[in-house]
C-alpha positions in Angstrom: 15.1 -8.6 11.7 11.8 -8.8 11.1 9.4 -7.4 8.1 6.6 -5.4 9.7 3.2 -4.6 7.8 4.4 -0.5 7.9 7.8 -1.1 5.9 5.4 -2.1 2.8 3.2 0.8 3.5 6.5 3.3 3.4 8.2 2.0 0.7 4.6 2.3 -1.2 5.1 6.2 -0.1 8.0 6.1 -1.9 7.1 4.7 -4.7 4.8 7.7 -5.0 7.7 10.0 -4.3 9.4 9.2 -7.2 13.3 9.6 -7.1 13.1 13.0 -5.6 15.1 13.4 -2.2 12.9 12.9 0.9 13.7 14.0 4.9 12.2 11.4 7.2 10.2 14.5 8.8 8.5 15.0 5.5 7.1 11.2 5.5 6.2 11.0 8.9 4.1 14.1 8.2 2.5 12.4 4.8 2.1 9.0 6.9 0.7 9.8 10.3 3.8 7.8 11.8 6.9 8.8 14.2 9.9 10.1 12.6 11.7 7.1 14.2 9.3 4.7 13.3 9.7 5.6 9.4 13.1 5.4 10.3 13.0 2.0 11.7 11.0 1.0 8.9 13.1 1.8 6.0 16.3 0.2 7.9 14.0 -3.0 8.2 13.0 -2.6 4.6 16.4 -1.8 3.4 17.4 -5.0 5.5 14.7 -7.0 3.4 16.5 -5.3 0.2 13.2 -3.8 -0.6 15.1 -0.6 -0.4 18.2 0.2 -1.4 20.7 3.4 -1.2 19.5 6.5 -3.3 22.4 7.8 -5.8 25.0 9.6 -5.0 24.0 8.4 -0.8 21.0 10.4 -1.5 17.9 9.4 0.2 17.2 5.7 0.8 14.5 4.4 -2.8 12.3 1.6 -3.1 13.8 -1.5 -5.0 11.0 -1.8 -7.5 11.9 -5.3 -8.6 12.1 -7.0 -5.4 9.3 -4.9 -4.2 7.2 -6.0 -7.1 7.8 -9.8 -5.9 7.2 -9.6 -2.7 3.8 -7.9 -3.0 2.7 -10.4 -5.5 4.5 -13.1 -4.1 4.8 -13.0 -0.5 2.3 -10.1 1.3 -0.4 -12.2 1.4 1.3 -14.7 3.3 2.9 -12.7 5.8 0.3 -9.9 6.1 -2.7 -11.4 5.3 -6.1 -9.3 6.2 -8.9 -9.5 9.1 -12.1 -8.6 8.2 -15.0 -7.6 10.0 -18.5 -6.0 10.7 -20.1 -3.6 8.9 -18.7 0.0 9.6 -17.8 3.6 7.8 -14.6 3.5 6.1 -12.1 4.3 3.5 -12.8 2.3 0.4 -10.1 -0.4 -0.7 -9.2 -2.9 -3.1 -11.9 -3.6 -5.1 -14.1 -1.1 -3.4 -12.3 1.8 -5.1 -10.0 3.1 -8.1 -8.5 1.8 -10.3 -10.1 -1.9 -9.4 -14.4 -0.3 -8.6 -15.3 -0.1 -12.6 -13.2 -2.9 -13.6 -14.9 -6.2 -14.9 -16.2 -8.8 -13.1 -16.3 -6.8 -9.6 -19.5 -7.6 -8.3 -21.9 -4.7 -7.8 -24.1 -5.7 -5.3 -22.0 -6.8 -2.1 -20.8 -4.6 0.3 -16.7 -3.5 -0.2 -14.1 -3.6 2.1 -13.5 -0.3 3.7 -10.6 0.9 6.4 -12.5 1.6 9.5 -12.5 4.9 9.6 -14.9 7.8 11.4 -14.9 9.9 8.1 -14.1 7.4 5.7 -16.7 8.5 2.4 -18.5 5.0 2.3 -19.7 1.7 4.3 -18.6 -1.7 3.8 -17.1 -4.5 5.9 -14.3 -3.8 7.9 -10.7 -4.7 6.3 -7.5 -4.4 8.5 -4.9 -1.9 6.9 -1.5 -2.6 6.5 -1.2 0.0 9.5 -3.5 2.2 11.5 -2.6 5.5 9.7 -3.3 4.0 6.2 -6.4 5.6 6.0 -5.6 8.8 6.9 -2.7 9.0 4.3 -4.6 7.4 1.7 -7.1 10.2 2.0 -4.4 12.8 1.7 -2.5 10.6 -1.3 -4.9 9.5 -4.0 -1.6 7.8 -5.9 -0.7 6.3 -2.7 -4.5 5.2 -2.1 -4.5 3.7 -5.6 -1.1 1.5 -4.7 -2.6 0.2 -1.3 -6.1 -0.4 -2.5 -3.9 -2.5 -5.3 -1.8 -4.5 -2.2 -4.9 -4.9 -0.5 -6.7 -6.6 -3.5 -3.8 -8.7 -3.8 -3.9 -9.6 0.0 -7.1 -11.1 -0.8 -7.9 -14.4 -1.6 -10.0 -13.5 -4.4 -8.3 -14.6 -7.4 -9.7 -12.5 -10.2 -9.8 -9.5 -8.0 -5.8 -10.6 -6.8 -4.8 -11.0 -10.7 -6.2 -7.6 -12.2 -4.6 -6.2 -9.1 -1.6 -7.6 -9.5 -1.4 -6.3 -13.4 -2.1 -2.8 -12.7 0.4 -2.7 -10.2 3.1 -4.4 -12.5 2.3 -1.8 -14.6 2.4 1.1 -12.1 5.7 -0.3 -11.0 7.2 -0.8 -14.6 6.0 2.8 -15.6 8.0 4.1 -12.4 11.1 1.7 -13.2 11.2 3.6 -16.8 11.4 7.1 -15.2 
């Protein structure tokens, strides 16, 4: 079994999703992916024990601890990003909430953008975890929030990787409480 860069974008989907039951017709709509590939994706995930069984054999949930350490811990490693020319895009990171306003993000270089034909802004190109991230994120501002977060974290910029890795402790934390 191997970890592939779409089991981190669904369980971020379901992080968003709360606890509430989901069908794997209703992420593949929300994610731009196959039914079987979400379903491929959680069993991989599961596998990694970044998901576990929902109560009562209920839908399959994130595992918010071990999900926590792996994104600050290990996606960088095994996902890390390719960047690229100038193009349209979808901001992320810290091109975008919550990291844009936050201090110390420099103002005047361009941001890191998914390439994207409607995407609201230019920047350089960043590779997304998968090819339908950007679409998604456009449709999910909570979900945009949590990948711009992982993408800030898959970059080697240590200020930007430690305010990103914070807020999404905190995120994570406030959805462990609920």
């Amino acid at each position: 079994m191997i970890l592939k860069p779409q089991d981190v974008f669904i369980c971020l989907k379901l992080i968003t999703m709360g606890r509430r039951p989901w069908t794997y017709q209703q992420l593949s709509a929300a994610l731009f992916m196959s039914a079987s590939e979400i379903n491929a994706g959680v069993r991989r995930a599961m596998r990694a024990r970044l998901a576990g069984p929902g109560p009562e054999g209920g839908s399959p949930q994130p595992n918010l601890m071990a999900l926590a350490e792996f994104l600050v811990h290990g996606l960088k490693y095994a996902f890390p990003p390719d960047r690229g020319a100038m193009t349209q895009g979808v901001p992320t990171a810290h091109g975008t909430a919550p990291l844009a306003d936050a201090p110390g993000i420099p103002g005047d270089e361009p941001i890191p953008v998914w390439p994207h034909p409607s995407g609201p802004a230019k920047g350089y190109a960043y590779s997304p975890l998968y090819r339908s991230v950007p679409e998604a994120a456009l449709a999910d501002p909570e979900l945009h929030a949590l990948l711009a977060l992982v993408d800030a974290i898959r970059d080697e910029r240590s200020r930007v990787g430690n305010m990103a890795i914070r807020e999404l402790q905190a995120r994570l934390s406030q959805k462990h409480s609920h």
